[in-house]
Each structure stands twice: as structure tokens, then as C-alpha cells.
N, C-alpha and C positions, 0 to 999 in steps of 0.2 A: 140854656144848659140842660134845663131837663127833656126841652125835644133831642136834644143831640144823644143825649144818655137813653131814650126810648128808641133811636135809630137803632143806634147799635145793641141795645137788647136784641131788636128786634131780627140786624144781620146775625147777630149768634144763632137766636133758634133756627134760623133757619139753614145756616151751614149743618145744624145740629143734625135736622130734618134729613138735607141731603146724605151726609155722613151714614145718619140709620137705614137710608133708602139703596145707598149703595154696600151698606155691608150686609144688609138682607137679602138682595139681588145676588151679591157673592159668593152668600152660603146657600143659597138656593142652586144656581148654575154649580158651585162644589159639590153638593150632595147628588142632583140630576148626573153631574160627567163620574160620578163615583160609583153610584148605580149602575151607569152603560156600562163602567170596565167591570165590576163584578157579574154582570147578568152576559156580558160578553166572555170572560172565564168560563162562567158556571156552562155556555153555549162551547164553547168550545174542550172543555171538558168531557159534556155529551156527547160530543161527538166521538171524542177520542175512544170511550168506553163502547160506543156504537162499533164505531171501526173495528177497534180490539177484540169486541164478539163475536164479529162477523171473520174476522181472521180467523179464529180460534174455533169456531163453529166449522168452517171450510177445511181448516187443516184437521179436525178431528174427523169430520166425514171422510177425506180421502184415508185418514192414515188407518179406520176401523177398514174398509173394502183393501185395502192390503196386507193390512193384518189378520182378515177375514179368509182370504184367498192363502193365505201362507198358512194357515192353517187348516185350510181344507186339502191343501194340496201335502201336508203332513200326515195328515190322518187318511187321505187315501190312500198312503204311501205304505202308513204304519199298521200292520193288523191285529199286533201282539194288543192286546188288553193292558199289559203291565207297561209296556213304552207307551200307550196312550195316557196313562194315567200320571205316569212321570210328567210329564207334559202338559197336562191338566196341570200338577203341581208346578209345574214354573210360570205357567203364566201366571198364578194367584201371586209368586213368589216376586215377579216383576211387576205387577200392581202394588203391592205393599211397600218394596222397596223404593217406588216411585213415591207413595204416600209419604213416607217418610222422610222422603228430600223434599216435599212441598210443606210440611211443618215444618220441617228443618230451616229453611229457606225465609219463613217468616217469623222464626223466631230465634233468630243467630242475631248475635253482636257485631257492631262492624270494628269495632277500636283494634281488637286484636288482631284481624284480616290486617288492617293497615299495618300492626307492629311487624306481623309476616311479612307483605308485601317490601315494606323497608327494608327488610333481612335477602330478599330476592328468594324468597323460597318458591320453589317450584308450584304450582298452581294458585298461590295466595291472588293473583291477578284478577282468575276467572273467578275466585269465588265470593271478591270483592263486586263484580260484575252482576252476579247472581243473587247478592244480598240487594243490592240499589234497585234490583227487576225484579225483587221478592213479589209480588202479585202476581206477575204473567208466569213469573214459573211455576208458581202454586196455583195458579190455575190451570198452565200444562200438565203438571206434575199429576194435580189432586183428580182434575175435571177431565184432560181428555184420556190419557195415559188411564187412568182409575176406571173412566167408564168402559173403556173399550176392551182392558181385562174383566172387567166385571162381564161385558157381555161377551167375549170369549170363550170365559171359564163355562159359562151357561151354556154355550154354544157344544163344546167341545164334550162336554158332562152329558149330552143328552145322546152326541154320540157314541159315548162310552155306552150308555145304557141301554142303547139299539142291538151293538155289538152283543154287549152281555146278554140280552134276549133272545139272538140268534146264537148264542153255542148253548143256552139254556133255556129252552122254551117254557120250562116246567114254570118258573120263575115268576113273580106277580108283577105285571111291570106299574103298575102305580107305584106300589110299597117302593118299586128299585128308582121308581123316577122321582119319589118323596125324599127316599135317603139321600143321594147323587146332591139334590139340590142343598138337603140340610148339610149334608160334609163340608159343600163350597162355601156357602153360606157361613157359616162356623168357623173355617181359616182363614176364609177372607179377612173375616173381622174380630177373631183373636189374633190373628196377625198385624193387624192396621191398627189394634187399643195397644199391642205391647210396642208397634213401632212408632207411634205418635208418643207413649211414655220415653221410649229412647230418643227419641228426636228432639223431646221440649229440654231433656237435660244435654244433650250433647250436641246441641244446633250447630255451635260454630266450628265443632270438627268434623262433623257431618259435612256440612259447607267447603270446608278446608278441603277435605279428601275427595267431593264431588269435582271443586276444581281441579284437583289434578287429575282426575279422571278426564276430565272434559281438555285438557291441555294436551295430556299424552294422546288422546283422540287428535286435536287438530291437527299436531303436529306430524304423527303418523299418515296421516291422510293428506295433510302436503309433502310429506318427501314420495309415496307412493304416487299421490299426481305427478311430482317433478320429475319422477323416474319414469313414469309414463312418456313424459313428455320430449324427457331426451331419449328414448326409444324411439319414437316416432320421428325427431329428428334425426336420427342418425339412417335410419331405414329410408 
């Protein structure tokens, strides 16, 4: 009786044994395939923010050489001193305004968008669309649109200063190409601190009224295509 009883002691520890060796085994190969799927995320992740910059990089280089060119072919155009400087002033005006729909943009509510969109109001769609892509548009918004006024404004300001040099030669051009820069400098970004103040309180109607901006845009520009189109069909 007592070998019989030391047998099966002995079958216990040892299923015991088995039992530990296989649930250690388990949680080893669990942790190992849990690790692949996060370091395969976090790889795939990478990439996407690689991709993303490399878009965003490309699109900002082409969009500065046209907006570069559209401005020089404005100011060859224009010689008056006061129409250049208005113009100097919008482009700061279309930087800031842009600043302020990329804070907007990441710091809007989505709940309410949705109670809109339920209601069918007009642009609640897009601007549901633009809180979920809140990164890329704040980085279009802030990063390529911000830098490329920023070096417009630059650009455009030193032309003004050339200009003002030649109907005044008396004139010190350092002192004139110190002030030019502090002016821009100065509405840039008292423009950009009071429109990030507007934008952190009023993000989701900021939001709101961007989409309809952007709705009546698309919409205009396909019935303009489709009228195109049936022109060309009927010709």
C-alpha cells in the first residue's frame, strides 16, 4: 500500500512539473508574440510619421516656389509703395489666420460637431473630418502655410525697402531694413498670441465655420468642373 501511495505521489509531481513547464513556455512565447505586435506598431508607426514628413516637406517646397513666383510677379507688376505694403499686410494676415485654424483644429471638441452634423447643418461634416486629421492640418496649417508666409513677408519687406531706397536715397538703409523687419516681426506675432487666445476659446466654432468654408469651396469647384464639362460636351 505504501509503494502504491509513493507511485502516485510521485505521478502527481510530476504532471505538477509538466503543468509549470508548459504554462512557462506559454507565457514566454505570449510575451515574445506581444512584443513583435507592439515593436511592429511602433515600426509601422515610423514609418507613417516618415511618410507624413516627406509629403509635407514636398508639398511645402512646391507650394513656397509658387507662392514665391506669385509674388514676385505681383510686385513686378506693382510699383506704388502703398499697394505693396497692403500686400505685405495680407500675407502676414493669411499666416496668422492659418495659425489660428491649426490651434483651432487641435483644440476643438468633437461632441458638439457630431450634435451639428445630426442636425444636417451645413459644413458640420468637414469639420468633423478636420478635428479626426487634427495633426496634419496643424501641421499644414501651423508648419507649411506659417513658414512660407513667414518667408514671404521677409521676402516681400526687403522689397519694399529697395523700392523705398530708390525714390529716397537720402535715407539710411540699414535703420530702413532694421525697422521693415521689426514691423513684420511684431504683427506677425501679436497677431499669432491674440489668434491662438481666440482659437483656444472658440476652437469648435472656429472649426465649424472652417468647414463650411471648405464645403462651399468643394462644392463650387464641382459644379464649375461639371459646367466645364458639359461645355466641352456640347462643343
Amino acid at each position: 500500500w505504501q509503494h502504491l501511495v509513493n507511485c502516485w505521489e510521485n505521478q502527481l509531481d510530476l504532471r505538477r512539473n509538466i503543468y509549470l513547464i508548459d504554462f512557462h513556455l506559454s507565457v514566454q512565447v505570449s510575451s515574445n508574440l506581444g512584443g513583435s505586435i507592439i515593436l511592429a506598431k511602433s515600426t509601422n508607426n515610423i514609418h507613417n510619421a516618415l511618410r507624413h514628413s516627406f509629403i509635407i516637406g514636398a508639398g511645402a517646397f512646391f507650394l513656397a516656389i509658387l507662392a514665391s513666383l506669385a509674388a514676385k510677379i505681383l510686385l513686378d507688376n506693382i510699383l506704388s509703395i502703398i499697394i505693396s505694403l497692403i500686400l505685405l499686410l495680407i500675407i502676414i494676415l493669411i499666416g496668422i489666420i492659418f495659425d489660428i485654424v491649426g490651434v483651432a483644429v487641435a483644440a476643438a471638441d468633437e461632441s458638439p460637431l457630431h450634435a451639428k452634423c445630426a442636425k444636417k447643418l451645413y459644413g458640420a461634416g468637414y469639420a468633423i473630418k478636420l478635428v479626426r486629421n487634427a495633426a496634419k492640418v496643424a501641421s499644414f496649417c501651423n508648419d507649411v502655410i506659417g513658414d512660407i508666409c513667414g518667408t514671404l513677408s521677409g521676402a516681400v519687406g526687403a522689397i519694399i525697402v529697395l523700392r523705398i531706397i530708390l525714390h529716397a536715397p537720402t535715407i539710411n538703409e540699414v535703420i530702413l531694413s532694421i525697422l521693415m523687419t521689426s514691423l513684420i516681426a511684431a504683427f506677425t506675432v501679436a497677431g499669432k498670441a491674440f489668434g491662438k487666445y481666440f482659437a483656444i476659446r472658440k476652437a469648435t466654432d472656429i472649426i465649424f465655420h472652417t468647414g463650411k468654408i471648405l464645403e462651399w469651396m468643394e462644392r463650387n469647384l464641382y459644379i464649375v468642373i461639371l459646367n466645364g464639362n458639359k461645355k466641352g460636351r456640347l462643343k
